[in-house]
Structure formats: C-alpha cells, structure tokens
C-alpha positions as a LaTeX table, in Angstrom:
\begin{tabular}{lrrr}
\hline
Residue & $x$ (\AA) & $y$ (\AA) & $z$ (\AA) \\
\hline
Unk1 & 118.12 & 115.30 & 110.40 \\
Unk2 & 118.12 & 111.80 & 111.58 \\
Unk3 & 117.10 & 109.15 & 109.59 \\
Unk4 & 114.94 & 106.37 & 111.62 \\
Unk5 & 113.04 & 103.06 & 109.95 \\
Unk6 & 110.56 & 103.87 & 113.17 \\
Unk7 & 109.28 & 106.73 & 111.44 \\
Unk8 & 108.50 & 104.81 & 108.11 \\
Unk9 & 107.20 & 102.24 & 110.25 \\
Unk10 & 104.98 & 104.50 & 112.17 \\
Unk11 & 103.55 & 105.96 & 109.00 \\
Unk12 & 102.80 & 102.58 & 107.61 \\
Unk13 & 101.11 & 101.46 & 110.67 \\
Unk14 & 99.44 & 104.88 & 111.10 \\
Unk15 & 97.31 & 104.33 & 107.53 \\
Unk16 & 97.03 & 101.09 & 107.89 \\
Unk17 & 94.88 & 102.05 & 111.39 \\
Unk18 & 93.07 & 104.61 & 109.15 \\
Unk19 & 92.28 & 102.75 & 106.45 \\
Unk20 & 90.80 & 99.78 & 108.60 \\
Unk21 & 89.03 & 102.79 & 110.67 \\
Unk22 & 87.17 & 104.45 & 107.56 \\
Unk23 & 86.30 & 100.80 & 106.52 \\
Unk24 & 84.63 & 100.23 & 109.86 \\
Unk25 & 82.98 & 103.31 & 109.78 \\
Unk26 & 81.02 & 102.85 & 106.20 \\
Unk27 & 80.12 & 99.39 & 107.55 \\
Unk28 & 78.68 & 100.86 & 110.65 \\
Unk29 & 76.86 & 103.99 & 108.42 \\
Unk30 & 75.92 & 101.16 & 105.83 \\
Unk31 & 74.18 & 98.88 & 108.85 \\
Unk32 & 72.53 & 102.40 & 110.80 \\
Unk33 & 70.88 & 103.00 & 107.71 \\
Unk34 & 69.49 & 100.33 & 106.35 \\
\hline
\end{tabular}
C-alpha cells in the first residue's frame, strides 16, 4: 500500500467541510424555526 500525506490531508479537509456544513445547517434549522 502506498503511503500519501494527500490522503491525510484529504481527510482533514473532508471534516473540516463537514463540520462547518452541520454548523450551517443548525443555524439555518435554528433561524426556519424561530
């Protein structure tokens, strides 16, 4: 198997995109609702 910083790099940016994501989307359910 081939070892590649890209990969850890991808994964890192990957959550960081999710987390920012799920944040956005309890701010958006947070403003519908109110």
């Amino acid at each position: 198997m081939l070892r590649r910083p890209d990969n850890t790099a991808l994964a890192i940016a990957i959550s960081i995109v999710a987390l920012v994501l799920f944040d956005l989307m309890g701010l958006l359910i947070k403003y519908l609702s109110t």
